[in-house]
C-alpha positions in Angstrom: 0.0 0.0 0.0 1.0 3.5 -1.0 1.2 6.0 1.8 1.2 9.5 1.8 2.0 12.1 4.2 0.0 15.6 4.4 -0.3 18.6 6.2 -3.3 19.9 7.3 -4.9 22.0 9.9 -7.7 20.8 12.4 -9.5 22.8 15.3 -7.9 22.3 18.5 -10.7 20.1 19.8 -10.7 18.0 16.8 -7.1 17.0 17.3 -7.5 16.4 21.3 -10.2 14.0 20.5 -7.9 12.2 17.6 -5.2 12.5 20.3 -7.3 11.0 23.4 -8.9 8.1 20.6 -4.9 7.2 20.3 -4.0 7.1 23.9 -7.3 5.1 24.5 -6.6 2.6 21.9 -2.7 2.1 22.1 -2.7 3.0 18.7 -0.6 6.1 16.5 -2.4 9.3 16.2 -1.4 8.7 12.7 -3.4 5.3 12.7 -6.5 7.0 14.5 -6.5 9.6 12.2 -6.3 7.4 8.7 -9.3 4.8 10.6 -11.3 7.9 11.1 -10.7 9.3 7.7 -11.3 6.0 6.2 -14.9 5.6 8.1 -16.0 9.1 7.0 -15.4 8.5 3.4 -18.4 6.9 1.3 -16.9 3.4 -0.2 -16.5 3.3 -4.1 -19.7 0.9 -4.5 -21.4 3.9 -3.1 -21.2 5.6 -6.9 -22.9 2.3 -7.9 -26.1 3.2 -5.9 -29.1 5.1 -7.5 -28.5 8.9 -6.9 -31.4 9.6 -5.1 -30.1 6.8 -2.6 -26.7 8.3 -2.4 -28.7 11.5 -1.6 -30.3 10.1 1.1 -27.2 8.5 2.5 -25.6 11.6 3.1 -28.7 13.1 4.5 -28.6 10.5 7.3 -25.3 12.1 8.3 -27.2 14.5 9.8 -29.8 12.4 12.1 -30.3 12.0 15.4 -29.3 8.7 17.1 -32.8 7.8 17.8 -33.7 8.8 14.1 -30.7 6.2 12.7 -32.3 3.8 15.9 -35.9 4.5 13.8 -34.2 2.9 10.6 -31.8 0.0 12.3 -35.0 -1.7 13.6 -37.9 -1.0 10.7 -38.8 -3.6 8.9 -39.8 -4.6 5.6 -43.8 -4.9 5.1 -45.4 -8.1 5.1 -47.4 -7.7 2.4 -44.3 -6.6 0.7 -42.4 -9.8 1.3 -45.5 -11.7 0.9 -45.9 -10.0 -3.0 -41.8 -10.3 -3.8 -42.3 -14.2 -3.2 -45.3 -14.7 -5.3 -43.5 -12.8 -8.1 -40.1 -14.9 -7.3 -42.6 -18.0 -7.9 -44.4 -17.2 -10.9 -40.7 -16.2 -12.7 -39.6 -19.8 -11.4 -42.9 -21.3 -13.0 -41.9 -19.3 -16.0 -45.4 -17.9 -15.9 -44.6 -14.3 -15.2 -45.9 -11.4 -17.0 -43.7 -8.0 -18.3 -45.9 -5.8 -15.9 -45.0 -8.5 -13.0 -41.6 -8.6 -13.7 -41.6 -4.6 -13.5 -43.2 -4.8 -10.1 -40.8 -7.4 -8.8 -37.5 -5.1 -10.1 -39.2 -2.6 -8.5 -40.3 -4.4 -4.7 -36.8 -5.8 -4.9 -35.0 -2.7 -5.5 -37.1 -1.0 -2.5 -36.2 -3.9 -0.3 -32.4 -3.7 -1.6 -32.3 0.2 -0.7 -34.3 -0.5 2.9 -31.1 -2.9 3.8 -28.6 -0.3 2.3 -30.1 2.3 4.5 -30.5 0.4 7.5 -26.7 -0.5 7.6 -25.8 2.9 6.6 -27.4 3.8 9.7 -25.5 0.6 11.7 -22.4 2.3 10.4 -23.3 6.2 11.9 -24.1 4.3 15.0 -21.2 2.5 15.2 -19.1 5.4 14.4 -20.9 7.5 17.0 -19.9 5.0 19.8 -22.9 3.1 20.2 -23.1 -0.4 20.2 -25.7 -2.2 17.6 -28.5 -3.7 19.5 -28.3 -7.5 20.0 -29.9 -10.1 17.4 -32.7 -10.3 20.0 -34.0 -6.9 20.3 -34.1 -7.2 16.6 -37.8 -6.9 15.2 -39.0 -9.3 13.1 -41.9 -9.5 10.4 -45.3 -11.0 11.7 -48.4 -11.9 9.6 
């Protein structure tokens, strides 16, 4: 790996934090510094998501913990899931129509970008200091 050295110039309070992070962790301020630089920077396969997702992924940058709490635990509709595997099940029987085929791209994608979010909102809580909750406080789907 290539490294690089910079220069720049932080707040005072910015750099006690980074400082205080170190100590804390046995680790180089220069460590601290690149593992916080590398969490606050959007992954490539971000440019791969729809541009009104990437839109709302930055906007979540800007929630309150209880709001990214809010999206952590929702859950995908029933009826939603329900309609995804009777469309998954009529492709399989070969039986599916264009306008059902259009509706299942389109439930899928909605149920691709609800999992995006909610571990985009794993990640801000993560990198906020709070712990994910356990698999057991997890809701899950009822009928």
């Amino acid at each position: 790996m290539t490294v690089r050295t910079i220069t720049i110039t932080i707040p005072e309070m910015l750099y006690l934090q980074l400082e205080a992070a170190a100590h804390s962790s046995a680790q180089s301020l220069d460590a601290v510094v690149a593992q916080s630089l590398e969490r606050g920077i959007p992954p490539h396969l971000a440019t791969l998501l729809p541009a009104a997702l990437q839109a709302e992924l930055a906007a979540m940058e800007h929630l309150s913990d209880e709001a990214l709490r809010a999206i952590v635990t929702s859950i995908e509709p029933v009826d939603r899931c329900y309609r995804i595997d009777e469309l998954i099940a009529l492709r399989d029987a070969r039986t599916i129509t264009k306008e059902q085929t259009a509706q299942l791209t389109a439930l899928r994608a909605e149920a691709e970008a609800l999992m995006v979010r909610k571990a985009h909102a794993f990640v801000l809580l993560k990198s906020r200091g709070h712990s994910p909750p356990a698999i057991d406080q997890l809701p899950v789907p009822t009928t």
